[in-house]
C-alpha positions in Angstrom: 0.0 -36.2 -37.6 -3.7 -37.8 -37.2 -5.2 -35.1 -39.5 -2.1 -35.5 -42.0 -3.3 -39.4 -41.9 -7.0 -38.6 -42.5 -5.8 -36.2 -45.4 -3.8 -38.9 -47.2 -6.7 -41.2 -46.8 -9.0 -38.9 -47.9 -6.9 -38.2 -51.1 -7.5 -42.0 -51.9 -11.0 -41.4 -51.4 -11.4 -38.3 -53.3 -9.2 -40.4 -56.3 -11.7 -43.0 -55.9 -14.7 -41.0 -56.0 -13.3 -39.0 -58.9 -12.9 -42.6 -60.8 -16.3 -43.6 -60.1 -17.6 -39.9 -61.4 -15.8 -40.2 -64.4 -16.3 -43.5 -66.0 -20.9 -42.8 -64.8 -20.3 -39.4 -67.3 -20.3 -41.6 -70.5 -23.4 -44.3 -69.4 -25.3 -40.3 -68.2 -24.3 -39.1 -71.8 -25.9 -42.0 -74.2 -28.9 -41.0 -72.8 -29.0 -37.4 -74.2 -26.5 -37.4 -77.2 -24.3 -39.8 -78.8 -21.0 -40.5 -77.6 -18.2 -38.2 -78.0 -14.6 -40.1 -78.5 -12.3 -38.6 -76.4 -8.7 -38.4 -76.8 -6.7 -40.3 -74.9 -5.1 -38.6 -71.9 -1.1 -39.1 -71.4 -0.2 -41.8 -68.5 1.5 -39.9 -65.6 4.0 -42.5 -63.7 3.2 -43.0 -60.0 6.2 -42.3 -57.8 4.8 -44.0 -55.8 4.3 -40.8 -53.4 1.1 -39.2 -52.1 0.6 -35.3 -52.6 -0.3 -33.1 -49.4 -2.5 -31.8 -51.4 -4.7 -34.6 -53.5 -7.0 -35.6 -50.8 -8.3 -31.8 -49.8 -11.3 -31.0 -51.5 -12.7 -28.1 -48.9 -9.7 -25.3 -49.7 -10.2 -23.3 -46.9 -6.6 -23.1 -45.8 -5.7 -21.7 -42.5 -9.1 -20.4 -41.9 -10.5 -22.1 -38.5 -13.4 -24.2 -38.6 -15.4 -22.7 -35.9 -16.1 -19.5 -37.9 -18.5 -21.8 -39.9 -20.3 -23.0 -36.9 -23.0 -20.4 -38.1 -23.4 -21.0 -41.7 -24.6 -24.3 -43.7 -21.4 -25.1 -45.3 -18.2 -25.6 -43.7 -16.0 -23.9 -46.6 -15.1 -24.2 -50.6 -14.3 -26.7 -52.9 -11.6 -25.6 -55.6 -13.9 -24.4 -58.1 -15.4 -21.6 -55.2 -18.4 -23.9 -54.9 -19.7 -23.9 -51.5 -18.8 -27.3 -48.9 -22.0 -28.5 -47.9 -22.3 -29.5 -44.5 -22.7 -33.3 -44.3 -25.3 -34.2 -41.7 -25.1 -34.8 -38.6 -25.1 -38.4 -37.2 -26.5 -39.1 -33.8 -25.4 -41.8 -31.5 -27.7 -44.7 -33.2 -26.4 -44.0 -36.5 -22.7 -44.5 -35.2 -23.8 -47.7 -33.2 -25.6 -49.7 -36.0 -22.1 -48.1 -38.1 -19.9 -49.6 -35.9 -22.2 -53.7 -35.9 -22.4 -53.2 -39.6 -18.7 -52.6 -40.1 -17.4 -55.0 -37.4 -14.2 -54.4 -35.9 -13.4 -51.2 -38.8 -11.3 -48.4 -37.3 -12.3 -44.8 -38.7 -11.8 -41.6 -37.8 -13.3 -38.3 -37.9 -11.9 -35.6 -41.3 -13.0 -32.8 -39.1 -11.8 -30.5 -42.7 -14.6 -32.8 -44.9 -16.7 -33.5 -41.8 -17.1 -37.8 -42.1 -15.6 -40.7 -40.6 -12.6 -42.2 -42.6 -11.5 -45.9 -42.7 -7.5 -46.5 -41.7 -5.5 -49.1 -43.1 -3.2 -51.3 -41.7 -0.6 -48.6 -42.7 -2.3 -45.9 -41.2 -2.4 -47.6 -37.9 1.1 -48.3 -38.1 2.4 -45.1 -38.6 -0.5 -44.2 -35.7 1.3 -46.3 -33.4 4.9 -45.2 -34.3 4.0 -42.0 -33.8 2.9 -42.4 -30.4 6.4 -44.9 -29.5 8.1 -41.4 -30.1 9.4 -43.5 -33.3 9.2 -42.0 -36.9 6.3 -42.4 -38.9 8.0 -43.9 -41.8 9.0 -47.6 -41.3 11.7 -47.9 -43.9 13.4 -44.7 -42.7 16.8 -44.9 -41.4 17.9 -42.6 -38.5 21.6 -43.5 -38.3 23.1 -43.7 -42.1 26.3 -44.6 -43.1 28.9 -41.4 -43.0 29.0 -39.9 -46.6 32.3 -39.4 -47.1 32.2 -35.8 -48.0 35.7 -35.0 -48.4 38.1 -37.8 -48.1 37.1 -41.7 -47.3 40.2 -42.1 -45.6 40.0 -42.5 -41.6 41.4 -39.9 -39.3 43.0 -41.2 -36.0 44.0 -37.8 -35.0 41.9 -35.9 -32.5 39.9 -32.4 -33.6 41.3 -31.0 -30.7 45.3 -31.0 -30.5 45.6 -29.5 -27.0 45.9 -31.9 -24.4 43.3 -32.0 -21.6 44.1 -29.8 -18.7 45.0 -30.8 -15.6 41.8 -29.6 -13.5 40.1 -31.7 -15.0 41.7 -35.1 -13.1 41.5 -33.3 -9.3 38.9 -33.1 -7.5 37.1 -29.5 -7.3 38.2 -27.3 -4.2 34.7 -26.1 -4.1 32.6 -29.0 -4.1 35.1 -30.1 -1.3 34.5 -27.1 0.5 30.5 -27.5 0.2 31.0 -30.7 1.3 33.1 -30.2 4.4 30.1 -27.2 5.1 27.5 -30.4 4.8 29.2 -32.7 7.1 29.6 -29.8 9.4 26.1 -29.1 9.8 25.0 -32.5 9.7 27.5 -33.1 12.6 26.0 -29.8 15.1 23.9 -30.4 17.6 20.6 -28.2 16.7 20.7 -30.8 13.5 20.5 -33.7 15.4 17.7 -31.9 17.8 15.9 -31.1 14.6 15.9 -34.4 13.6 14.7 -35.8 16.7 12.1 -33.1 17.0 10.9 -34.4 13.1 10.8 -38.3 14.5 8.6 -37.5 17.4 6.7 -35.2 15.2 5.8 -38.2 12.7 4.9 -40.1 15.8 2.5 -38.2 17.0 0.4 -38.0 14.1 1.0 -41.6 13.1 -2.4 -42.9 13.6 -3.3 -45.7 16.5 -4.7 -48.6 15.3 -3.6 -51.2 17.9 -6.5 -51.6 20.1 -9.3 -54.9 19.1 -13.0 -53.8 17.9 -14.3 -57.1 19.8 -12.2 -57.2 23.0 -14.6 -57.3 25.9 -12.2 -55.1 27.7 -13.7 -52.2 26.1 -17.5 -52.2 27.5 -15.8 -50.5 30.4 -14.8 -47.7 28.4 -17.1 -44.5 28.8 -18.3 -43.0 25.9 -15.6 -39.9 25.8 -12.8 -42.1 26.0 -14.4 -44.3 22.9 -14.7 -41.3 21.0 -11.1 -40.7 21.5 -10.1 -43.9 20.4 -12.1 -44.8 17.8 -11.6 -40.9 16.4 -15.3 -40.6 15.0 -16.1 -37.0 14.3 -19.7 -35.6 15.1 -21.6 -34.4 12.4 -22.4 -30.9 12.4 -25.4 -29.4 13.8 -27.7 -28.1 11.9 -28.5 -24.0 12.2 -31.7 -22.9 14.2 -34.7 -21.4 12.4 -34.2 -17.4 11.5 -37.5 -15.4 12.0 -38.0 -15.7 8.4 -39.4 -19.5 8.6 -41.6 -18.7 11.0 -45.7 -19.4 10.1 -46.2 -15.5 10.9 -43.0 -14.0 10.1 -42.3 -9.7 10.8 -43.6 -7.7 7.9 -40.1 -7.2 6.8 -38.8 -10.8 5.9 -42.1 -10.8 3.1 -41.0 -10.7 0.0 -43.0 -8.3 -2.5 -44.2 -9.5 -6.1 -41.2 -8.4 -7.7 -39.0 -9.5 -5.1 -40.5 -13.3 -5.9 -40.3 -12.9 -9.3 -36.9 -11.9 -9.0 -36.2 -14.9 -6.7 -37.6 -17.5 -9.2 -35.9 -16.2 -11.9 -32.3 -17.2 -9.8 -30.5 -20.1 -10.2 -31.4 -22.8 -7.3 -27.8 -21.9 -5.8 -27.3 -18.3 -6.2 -30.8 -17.4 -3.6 -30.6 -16.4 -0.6 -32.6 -18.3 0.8 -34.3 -21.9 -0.4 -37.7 -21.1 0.4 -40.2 -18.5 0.2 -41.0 -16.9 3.8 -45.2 -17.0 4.3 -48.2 -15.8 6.5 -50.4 -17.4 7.9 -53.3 -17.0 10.3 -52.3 -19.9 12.8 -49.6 -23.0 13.2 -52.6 -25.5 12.3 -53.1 -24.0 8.7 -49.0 -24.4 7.9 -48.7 -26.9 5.4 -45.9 -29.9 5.2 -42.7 -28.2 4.4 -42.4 -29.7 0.7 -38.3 -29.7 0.4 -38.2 -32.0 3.5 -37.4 -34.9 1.7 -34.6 -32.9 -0.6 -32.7 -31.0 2.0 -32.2 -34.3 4.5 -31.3 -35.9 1.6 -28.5 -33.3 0.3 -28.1 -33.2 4.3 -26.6 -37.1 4.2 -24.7 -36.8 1.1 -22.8 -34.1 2.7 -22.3 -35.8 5.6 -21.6 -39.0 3.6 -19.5 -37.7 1.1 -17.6 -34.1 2.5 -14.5 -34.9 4.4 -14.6 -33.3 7.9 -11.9 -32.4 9.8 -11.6 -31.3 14.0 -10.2 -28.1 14.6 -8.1 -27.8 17.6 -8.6 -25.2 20.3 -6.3 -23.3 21.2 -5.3 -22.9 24.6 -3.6 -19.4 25.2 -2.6 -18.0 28.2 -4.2 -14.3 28.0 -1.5 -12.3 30.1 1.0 -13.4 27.1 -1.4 -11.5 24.5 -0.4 -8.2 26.7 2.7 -6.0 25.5 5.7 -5.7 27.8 5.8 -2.5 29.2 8.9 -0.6 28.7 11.4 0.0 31.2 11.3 3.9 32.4 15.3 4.3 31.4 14.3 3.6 28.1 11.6 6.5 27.4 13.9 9.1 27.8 13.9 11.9 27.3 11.0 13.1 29.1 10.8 16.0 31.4 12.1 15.5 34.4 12.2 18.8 36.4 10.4 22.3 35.9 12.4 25.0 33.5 10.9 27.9 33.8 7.5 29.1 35.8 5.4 32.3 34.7 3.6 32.9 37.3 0.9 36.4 37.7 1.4 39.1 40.5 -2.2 38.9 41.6 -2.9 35.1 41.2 -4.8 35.5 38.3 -6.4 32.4 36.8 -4.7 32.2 33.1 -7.5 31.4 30.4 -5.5 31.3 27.1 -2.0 31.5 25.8 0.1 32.2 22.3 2.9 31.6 21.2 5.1 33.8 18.8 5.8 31.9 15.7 9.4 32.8 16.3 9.4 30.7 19.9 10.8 33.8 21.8 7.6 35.1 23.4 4.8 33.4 25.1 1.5 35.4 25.5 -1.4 34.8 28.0 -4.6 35.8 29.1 -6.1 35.8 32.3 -9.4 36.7 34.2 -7.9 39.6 35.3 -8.3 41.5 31.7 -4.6 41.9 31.2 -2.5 40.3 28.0 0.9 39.5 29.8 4.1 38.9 27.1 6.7 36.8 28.6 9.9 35.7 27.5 10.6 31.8 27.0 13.9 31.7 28.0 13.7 33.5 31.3 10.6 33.5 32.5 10.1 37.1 33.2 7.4 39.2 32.2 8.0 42.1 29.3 4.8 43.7 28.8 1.3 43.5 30.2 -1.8 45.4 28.5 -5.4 45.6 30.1 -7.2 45.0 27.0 -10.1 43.7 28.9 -10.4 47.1 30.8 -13.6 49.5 29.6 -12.2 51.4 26.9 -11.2 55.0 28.1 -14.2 57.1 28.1 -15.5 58.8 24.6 -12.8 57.0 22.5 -14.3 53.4 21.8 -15.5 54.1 19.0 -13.3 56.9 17.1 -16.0 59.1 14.7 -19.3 57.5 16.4 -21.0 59.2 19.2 -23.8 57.6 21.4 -22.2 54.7 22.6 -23.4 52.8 25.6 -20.9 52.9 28.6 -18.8 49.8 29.4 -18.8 47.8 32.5 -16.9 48.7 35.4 -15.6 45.5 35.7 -12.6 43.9 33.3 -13.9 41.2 30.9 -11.6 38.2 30.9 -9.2 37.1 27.8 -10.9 34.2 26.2 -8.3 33.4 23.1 -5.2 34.6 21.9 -3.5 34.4 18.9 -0.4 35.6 17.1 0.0 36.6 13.4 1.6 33.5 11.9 3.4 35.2 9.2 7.2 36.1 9.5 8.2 39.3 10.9 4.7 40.3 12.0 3.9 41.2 15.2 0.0 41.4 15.1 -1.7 39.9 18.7 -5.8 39.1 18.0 -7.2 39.1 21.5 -11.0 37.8 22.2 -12.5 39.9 25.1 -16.2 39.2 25.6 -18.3 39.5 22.0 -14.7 41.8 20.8 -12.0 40.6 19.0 -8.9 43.4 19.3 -6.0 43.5 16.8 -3.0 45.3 18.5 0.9 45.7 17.6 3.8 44.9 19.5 6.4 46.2 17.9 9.1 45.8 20.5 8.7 41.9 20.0 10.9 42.3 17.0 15.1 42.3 17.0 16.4 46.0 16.7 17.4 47.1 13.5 20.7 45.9 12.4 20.7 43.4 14.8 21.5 39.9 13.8 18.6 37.6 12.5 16.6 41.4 12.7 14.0 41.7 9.7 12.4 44.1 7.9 9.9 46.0 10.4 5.9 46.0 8.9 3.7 49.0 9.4 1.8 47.1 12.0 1.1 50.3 13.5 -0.2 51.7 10.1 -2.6 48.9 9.5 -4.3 48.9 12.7 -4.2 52.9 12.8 -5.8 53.0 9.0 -9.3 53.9 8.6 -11.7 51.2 8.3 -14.1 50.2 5.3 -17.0 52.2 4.7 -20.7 51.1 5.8 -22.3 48.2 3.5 -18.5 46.7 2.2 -18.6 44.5 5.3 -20.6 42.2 7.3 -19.1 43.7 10.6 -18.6 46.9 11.1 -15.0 47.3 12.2 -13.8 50.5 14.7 -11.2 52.0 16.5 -10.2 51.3 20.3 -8.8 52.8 22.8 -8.4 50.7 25.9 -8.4 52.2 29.1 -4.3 52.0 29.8 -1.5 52.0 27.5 0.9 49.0 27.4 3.4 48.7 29.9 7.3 47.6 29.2 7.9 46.2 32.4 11.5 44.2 31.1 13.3 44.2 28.3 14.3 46.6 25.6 12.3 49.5 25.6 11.0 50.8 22.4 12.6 53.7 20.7 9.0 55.6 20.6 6.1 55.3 23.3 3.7 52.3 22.2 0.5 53.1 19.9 -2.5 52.3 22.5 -4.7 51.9 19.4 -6.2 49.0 19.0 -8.5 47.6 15.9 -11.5 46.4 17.4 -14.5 43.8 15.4 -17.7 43.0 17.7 -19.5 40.1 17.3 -23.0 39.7 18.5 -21.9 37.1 21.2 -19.2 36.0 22.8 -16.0 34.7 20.4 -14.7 31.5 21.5 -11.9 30.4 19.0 -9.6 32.7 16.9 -7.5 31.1 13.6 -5.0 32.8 11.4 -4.4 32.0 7.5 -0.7 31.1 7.1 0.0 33.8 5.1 -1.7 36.4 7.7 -3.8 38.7 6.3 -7.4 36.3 7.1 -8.3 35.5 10.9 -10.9 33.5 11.3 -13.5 34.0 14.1 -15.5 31.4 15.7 -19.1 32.3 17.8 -20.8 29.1 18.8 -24.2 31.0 19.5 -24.4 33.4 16.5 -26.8 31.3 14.1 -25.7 31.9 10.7 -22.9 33.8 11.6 -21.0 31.8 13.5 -18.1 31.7 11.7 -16.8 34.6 10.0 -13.4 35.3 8.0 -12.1 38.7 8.6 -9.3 40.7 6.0 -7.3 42.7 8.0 -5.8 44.2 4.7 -8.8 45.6 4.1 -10.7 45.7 7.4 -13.9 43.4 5.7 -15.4 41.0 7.4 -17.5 37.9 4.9 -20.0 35.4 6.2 -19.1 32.4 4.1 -22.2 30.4 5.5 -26.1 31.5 4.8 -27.7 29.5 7.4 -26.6 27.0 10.1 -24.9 24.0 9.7 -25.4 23.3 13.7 -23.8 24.2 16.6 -19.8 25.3 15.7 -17.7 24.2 17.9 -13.9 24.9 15.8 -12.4 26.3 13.1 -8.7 26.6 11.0 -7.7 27.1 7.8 -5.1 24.6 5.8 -1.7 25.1 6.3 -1.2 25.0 2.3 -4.5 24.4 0.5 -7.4 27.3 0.5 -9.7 25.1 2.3 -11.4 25.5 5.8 -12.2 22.9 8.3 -15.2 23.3 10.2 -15.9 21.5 13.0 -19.6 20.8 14.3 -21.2 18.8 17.6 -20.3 15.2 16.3 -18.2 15.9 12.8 -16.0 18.1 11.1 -16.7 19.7 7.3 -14.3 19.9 5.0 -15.2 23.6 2.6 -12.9 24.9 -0.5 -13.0 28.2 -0.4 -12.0 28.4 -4.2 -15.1 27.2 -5.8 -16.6 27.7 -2.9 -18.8 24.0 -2.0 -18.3 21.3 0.3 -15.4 18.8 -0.2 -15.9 16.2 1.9 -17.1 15.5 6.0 -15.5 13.8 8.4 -17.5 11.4 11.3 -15.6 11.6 14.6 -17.9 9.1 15.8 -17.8 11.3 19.4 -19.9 13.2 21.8 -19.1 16.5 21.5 -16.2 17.9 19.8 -14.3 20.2 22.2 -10.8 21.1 19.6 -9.6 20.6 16.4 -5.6 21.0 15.3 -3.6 20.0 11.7 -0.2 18.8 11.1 1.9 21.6 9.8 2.2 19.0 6.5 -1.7 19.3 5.9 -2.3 15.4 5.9 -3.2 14.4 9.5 -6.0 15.9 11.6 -6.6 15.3 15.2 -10.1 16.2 17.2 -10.5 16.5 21.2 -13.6 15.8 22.8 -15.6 16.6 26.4 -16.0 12.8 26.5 -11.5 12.5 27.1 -11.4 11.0 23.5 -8.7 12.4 20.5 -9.6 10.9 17.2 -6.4 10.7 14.1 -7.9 11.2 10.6 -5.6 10.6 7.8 -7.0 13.1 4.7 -5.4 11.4 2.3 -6.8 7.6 4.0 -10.5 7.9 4.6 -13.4 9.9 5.9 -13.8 7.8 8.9 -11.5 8.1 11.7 -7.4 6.2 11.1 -7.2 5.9 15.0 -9.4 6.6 18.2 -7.1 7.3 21.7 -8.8 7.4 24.9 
């Protein structure tokens, strides 16, 4: 309403001006050319009303002003003649203005860009406007009634029911809110929660009621004064870092760019408020030239920034401890022995397997033999001595000139069953060998219930191997010393094969992991360099180094249960390779000594790593690199 103020005042102004411009054009003209009679211009009648638009003489419409700020004129008169930009006035200008004037009240035509002078009108409707009246003094807000249609009186009410009777009682609900109130106001925990409040209040209420001049207080010590006059210490002030030292470490200097950059900072966004320096000795330090201007910022803080005492906190530490759960309530939890396997000759078991269908429990002990057992009894079905020399001139079927084995059996370091369904493949690592046998008589009879379809086992570990050059490995045919033995159990319709498909290694094989769907074992050698790990296709009898040179001392490997990558775990972390394209995905930092195991969650997402040092470390995949939790 201000602008629409300095609008109609500016019409008068422009009228004005347009007055004075006209009747200076015929003195202008007698200088140049004689007078020209002009014709008389037809009266107009004033209403008495003022135009929106009279006093506007910059037509730029609804076209802000700050898109001018960049040009010289501030918009365009009606005839598309630019607006100059009036100048600028500085404070001096205004001041000598306003002694000149007097007591004139103006106001700024932000559209023509000067000060206008209001009227006593102007001011008035100023003032009603900011009463919340209306701007126009003679207008009436409540007029008489027009009468419209008839200017006869009505007595009768627009609405000819009468009222209801609801409306005279008292609401059921309100009394029932009510009654709820009083209740509660009534109850015992209110009233303790009100007293509780009142003491509350109390205790911060502050204690003024002691005199400043009683004598009685020179007796006081100077805790107990601090207490009652509740003065707060000022804060101490932080020690020197190495960095304002006369001959700080090479490392707190800052180099030329390094300065530069510092100068070029604002005063609050450095690091630091000073420059760290060398000198020779303490005696050629000069005065610290920001003395003065940091113990003076120093009392203004202290004179002017609240400060407030934080409270310690007195906390017993045995109530930070969890309560330890009564043992009724961890059941279940084994509570006596099921079932005992136990070997004829004492044998000290090295490894075990169990079959993916939960029925059969394999082992491996020092004495060379594979024993199969049965979960649910106990009692031992088969045993094999695949760590027994292989039966003389048939290790090696189609090779001639092989070395004689030891006397001795070599124990079973791992064991491993096919992980696929209805596969009955065993991997056995004896020594630097890994052996693939099949036990068919693991399977249910045929047409038995829950019974599958039988795999040719047999066939695969019987077929003839890869020729020379195809693999990394070459991969043979062995004979161990004794067939397998059906000591319980179902005996097989046919005598056993006592073929086995053997792959040597150059050392010893520590650690033996199937692919989900079967057909890829993967081998683990800690001491074989660049072929420490190796991925064998029993499909196809290959063997593939996936690794050119060392990436360290190997200590595990496994494949994920749904994804075609490989985790490979090393001394101190564990690398994460796709074997699609074939490049490193990501590696994981145990933050351990020695990595001793590695297993995954059937779901692919969690990871857990044993070490020598009696840690296990939980990785999240999807989380982090770094380790979710660490158990000890």
């Amino acid at each position: 309403m201000a602008r629409e103020v300095a609008k109609r005042v500016g019409g008068k102004r422009g009228r004005v001006a347009a007055e004075e411009s006209a009747g200076a054009e015929p003195d202008a003209a007698v200088a140049t050319a004689a007078p020209v009679e002009a014709e008389p211009e037809p009266e107009v009648p004033d209403d008495g009303s003022d135009s929106e638009d009279d006093g506007i003489r910059n037509m730029v419409g609804d076209v802000p002003l700050e898109w001018y700020d960049d040009y010289e004129h501030i918009g365009y008169g009606i005839d598309g003649a630019k607006f100059g930009r009036p100048p600028q006035r500085d404070e001096l200008d205004a001041l000598i203005e306003r002694y000149d004037k007097g007591n004139s009240r103006t106001v700024y035509d932000a559209l023509h860009g000067e000060m206008v002078e209001l009227t006593d009108d102007d001011v008035g409707i100023l003032r009603r406007i900011q009463n919340n009246n209306f701007p126009d003094l003679n207008f009436d807000p409540y007029p008489d009634t027009i009468p419209w249609v008839s200017s006869v009186l009505e007595k009768e009410p627009l609405w000819q029911h009468p009222e209801p009777k609801s409306r005279f009682l008292p609401s059921r609900w309100e009394r029932k809110r009510i009654i709820k109130l009083v209740r509660a106001m009534r109850s015992e925990a209110y009233q303790k929660q009100l007293a509780a409040n009142e003491v509350a209040k109390e205790k911060q209420r502050p204690d003024y009621n002691y005199a400043i001049w009683d004598e009685t207080l020179e007796d006081l010590t100077r805790e107990q004064r601090r207490v009652m006059y509740k003065r707060l210490n000022a804060p101490k002030i932080a020690p020197p870092t190495n960095a304002e030292s006369y001959n700080p470490p090479p490392e707190y200097l800052l180099t030329t760019e390094e300065e530069a950059e510092w100068l070029e900072m604002d005063p609050e966004d450095r690091p630091t408020n000073f420059i760290p320096k060398q000198y020779d000795c303490l005696r050629r330090t000069p005065a610290y030239e920001a003395l003065a201007a940091e113990r003076f910022q120093r009392c203004l803080d202290l004179y002017l920034c609240p400060r407030t005492q934080r409270t310690k906190l007195n906390i017993d530490p045995d109530s930070l401890l969890p309560q330890l759960p009564d043992l009724s309530q961890l059941e279940p939890y084994p509570k006596r022995l099921s079932a005992s396997f136990v070997t004829e000759n004492g044998a000290i078991v090295r490894t075990l397997a169990v079959h993916p269908g939960g029925q059969w429990l394999a082992t491996g002990s020092d004495d060379g033999l594979v024993r199969v057992w049965e979960v649910s009894t106990g009692r031992c079905v088969l045993d094999w001595a695949l760590g027994a020399p292989p039966a003389a001139g048939s290790a090696k079927e189609g090779k001639e000139g092989k070395a004689e084995a030891e006397a001795a059996p070599e124990p079973i370091h791992r064991l491993a069953f096919c992980p696929a369904a209805g596969r009955t493949l065993l991997a056995a690592s004896v020594g630097s060998r890994v052996l693939l046998v099949s036990l068919p008589m693991l399977l249910p009879p045929r047409g038995a219930a829950g019974s599958t379809l039988r795999p040719e086992d047999e066939a695969a570990v019987g077929a003839p191997v890869a020729a020379a050059g195809a693999s990394v490995i070459e991969w043979c045919h062995e004979r161990p010393a004794s067939p397998p033995s059906v000591r319980a159990g179902r005996p097989p319709n046919e005598a056993l094969s006592s073929l086995a498909l053997a792959v040597p290694h150059a050392k010893a094989v520590r650690q033996l992991a199937w692919h989900p769907r079967g057909d890829y074992l993967c081998t683990v050698v800690p001491d074989g360099g660049a072929k420490a790990v190796l991925l064998h296709q029993i499909s196809r009898r290959v063997s593939q180094q996936p690794f050119a040179k060392s990436k360290g001392r190997v200590e595990a490997a496994l494949f994920h249960p749904s994804r075609p990558q490989l985790f490979v775990a090393t001394q101190r972390e564990v690398r994460v390779y796709d074997l699609l394209k074939q490049a490193l995905l990501k590696k994981l930092s145990s933050d351990v000594q020695w990595i001793s195991s590695m297993a995954i969650h059937p779901g692919g997402d969690n990871l857990i790593i044993g070490s020598y040092d009696k840690r296990v470390v939980w990785f999240d995949l999807d989380l982090s690199a770094k380790p979710y939790q660490a158990l000890r």
